[in-house]
N, C-alpha and C positions, 0 to 999 in steps of 0.2 A: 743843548738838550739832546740827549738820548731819543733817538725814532720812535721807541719801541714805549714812550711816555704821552706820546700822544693820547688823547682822546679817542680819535678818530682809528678806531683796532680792529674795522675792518676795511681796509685800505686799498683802491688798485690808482696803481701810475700807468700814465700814456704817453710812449713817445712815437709819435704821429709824424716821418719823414715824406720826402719826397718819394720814394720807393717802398716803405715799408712801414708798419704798426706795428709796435713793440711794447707787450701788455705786462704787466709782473702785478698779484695779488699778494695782499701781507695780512698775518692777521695777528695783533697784539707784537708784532714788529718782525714777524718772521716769514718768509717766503712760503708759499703754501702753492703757487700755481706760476706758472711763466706762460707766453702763446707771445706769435707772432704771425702777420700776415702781412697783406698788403695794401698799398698806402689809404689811408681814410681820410688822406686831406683832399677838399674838393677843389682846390686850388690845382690840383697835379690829376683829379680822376672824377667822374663823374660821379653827381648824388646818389645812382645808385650800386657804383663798386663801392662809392666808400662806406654806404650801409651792408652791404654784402661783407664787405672788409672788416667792420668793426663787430659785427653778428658774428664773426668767425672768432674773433680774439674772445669775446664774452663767453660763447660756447666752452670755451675752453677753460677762460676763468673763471665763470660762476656769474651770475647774476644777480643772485639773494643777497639779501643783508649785506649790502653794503652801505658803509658810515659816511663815504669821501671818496669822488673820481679826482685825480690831481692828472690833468690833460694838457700835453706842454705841444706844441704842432708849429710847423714853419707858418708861415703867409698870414699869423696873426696880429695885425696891425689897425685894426678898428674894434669897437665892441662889436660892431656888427658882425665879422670876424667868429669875435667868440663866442657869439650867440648862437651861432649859426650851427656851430662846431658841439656846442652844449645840448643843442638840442637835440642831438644826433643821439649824444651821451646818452640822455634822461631817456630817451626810450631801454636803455637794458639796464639803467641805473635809476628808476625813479623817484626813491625817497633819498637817495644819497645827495650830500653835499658837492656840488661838482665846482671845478675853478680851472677856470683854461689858460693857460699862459703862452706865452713865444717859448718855442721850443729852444732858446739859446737860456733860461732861465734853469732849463736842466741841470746842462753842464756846469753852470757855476755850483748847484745845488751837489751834485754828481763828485764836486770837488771838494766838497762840504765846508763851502766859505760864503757868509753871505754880501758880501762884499768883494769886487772885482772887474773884469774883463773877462766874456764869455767868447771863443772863437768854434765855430761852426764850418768844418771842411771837409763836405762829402757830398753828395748829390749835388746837392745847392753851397751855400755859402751866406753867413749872417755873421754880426758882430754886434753885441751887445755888453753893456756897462752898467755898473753902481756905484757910489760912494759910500762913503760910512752916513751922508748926511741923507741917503736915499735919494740921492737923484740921478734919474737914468738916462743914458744916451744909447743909440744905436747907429751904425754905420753898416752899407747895403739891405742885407734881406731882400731885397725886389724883386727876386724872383729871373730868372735865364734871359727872358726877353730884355731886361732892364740894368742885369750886374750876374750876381751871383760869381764872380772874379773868385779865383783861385780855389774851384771848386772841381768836383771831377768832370761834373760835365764842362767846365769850361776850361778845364785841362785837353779833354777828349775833342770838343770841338777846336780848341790851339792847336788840337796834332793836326785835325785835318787841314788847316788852314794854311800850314807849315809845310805840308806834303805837296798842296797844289800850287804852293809860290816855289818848292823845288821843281815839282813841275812846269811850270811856264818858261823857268831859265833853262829848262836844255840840263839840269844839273843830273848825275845820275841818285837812283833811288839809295837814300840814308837808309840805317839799321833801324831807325821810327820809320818812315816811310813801308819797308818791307813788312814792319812787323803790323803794319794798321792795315796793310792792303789784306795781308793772310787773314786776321782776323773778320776784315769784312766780305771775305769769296772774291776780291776783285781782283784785275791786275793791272789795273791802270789808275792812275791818283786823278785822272777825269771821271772815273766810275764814280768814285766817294763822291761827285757835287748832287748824283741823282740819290744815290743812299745817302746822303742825310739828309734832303728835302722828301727824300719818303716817311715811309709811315715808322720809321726807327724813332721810338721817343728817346726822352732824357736819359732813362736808365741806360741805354743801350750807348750812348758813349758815355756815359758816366763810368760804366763797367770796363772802358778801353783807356782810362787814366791808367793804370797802373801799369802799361805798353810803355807810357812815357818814363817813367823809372827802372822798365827792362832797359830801353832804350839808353837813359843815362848812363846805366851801370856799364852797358858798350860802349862807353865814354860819346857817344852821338852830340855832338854841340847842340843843333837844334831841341833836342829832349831839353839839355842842360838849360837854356833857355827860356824854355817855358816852366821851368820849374824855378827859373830865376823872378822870373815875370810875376809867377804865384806869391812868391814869397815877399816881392816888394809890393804886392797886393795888399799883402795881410800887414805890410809897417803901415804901410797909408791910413789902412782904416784904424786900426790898434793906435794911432797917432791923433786921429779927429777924436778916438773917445777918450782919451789922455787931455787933450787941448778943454774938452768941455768937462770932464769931471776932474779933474787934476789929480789922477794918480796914474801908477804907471805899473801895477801889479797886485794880487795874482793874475796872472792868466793862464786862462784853464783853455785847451785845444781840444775839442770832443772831435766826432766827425771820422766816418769811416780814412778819409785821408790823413786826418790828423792824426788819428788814433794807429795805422796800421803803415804808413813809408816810413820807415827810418832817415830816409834821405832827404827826406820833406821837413822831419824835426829836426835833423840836425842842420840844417838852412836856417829854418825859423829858429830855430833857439840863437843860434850866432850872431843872424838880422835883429832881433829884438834887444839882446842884452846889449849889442853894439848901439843901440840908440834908446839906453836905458831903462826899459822894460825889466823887472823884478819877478819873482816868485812864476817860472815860467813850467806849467804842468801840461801832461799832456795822459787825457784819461783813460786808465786802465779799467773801468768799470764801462759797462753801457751808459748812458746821459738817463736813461729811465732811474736807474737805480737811486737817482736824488732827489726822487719823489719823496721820500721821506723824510728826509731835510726841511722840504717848502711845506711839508704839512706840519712838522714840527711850529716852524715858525706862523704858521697858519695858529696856532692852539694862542690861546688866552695865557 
């Protein structure tokens, strides 16, 4: 079905990360507004940034008449979850339709297939599944304390972890090592244990992943390594949702990491086709943008 057939013709999608909200308004299938801010999931910011946050994205796209919020957010794992998250909505959306889903239901939408493997690699890190028979599986999402594997921040927190076991051996300082100490003001890889138990959140080594791919490209073993390690992250889980739904593609890679290392895809694509994985995408759209998709398939 064509987006633009919808019902629902005054339309905004929400993709609601760990870092950031990302709003797009459509009306009768066409773009009319974009806004972006910061994050409104309360799972990552308190109740009232993320009211501050999502007042910011509405400001910008309008309020009025709208027909349907389609709200896709990490950490949504209960109705409670989305309730929670809905009601936040209804206050700048209150006669619209609202529907909140895991924000890994984007990307496959994003892919415009409704059926698949959804892979999420960027702040955080989620894996989600469908079959043709509608039944869904998920591998990690739990959030940094619990997984979140092969993600930037747990790229970012690997380099530091990598740096202080160089350090302990007496080893001299690697081209990662070098390049994470500059970015952090320090010059001792003892300094990093008190900067990250500071007040440095998630974004802020999430933002120092891509040190690790400078690092590779100066051939650094260690880089290479945890870039190894990501990648056998992502067969694992892409493996447990194969095993529970039985198929083995599209797979669609949204995710500021997914979507922007070259070096990251061409690992995972090699990792995956080598252990059967099919129709292997990696998305050139934002994950918002298949908001229209899941409202299509929302219409009667």
């Amino acid at each position: 079905m064509n987006p633009a057939d919808t019902p629902h013709h005054a339309l905004v999608g929400l993709d609601i990360g760990g870092t950031k909200t990302h709003g797009v308004r459509w009306l009768n299938g066409e773009v009319i507004a974009e806004a972006k801010s910061g994050s409104a999931n309360t799972q990552n910011v308190s109740l009232d940034t993320a009211r501050e946050n999502l007042a910011e994205v509405f400001e910008s796209l309008g309020s009025e008449a709208i027909d349907m919020v389609i709200a896709g957010a990490g950490g949504i794992d209960t109705q409670q979850d989305a309730e929670r998250l809905r009601e936040l909505i209804a206050t700048h959306a209150p006669t619209a339709l609202i529907r909140v889903v895991h924000d890994s239901r984007l990307i496959l939408a994003a892919g415009q297939t409704a059926e698949g493997m959804a892979v999420i690699l960027g702040t955080g890190s989620a894996f989600w599944g469908i079959n043709a028979e509608g039944k869904e599986a998920r591998s990690g999402g739990w959030g940094y304390l619990l997984g979140d594997e092969a993600s930037g921040y747990w790229m970012g927190r690997e380099a530091v972890r990598f740096i202080l076991r160089e350090a302990n051996r007496e080893q001299p300082p690697s081209l990662l090592s070098r390049l994470v100490l500059e970015a952090n003001q320090v010059t001792r890889a003892e300094e990093l244990i008190g900067r990250f138990h500071s007040d440095a959140d998630r974004r802020h080594w999430a933002q120092q992943s891509p040190l690790v791919f400078t690092a590779n490209d100066g051939a650094d073993p260690g880089a290479s390594t945890i870039i190894d390690a990501a990648v056998a992250h992502v067969v694992a889980s892409l493996g447990d949702l194969a095993m529970i739904l039985g198929i083995h593609g599209p797979v669609i890679i949204g995710g500021g990491l997914g979507m922007y290392q070259p070096v990251y895809q061409q690992r995972l694509r090699a990792a995956l086709s080598s252990q059967g994985f099919e129709n292997i995408r990696f998305l050139e759209v934002d994950p918002v943008f298949g908001v229209p998709f899941l409202a299509a398939e929302s219409s009667p």
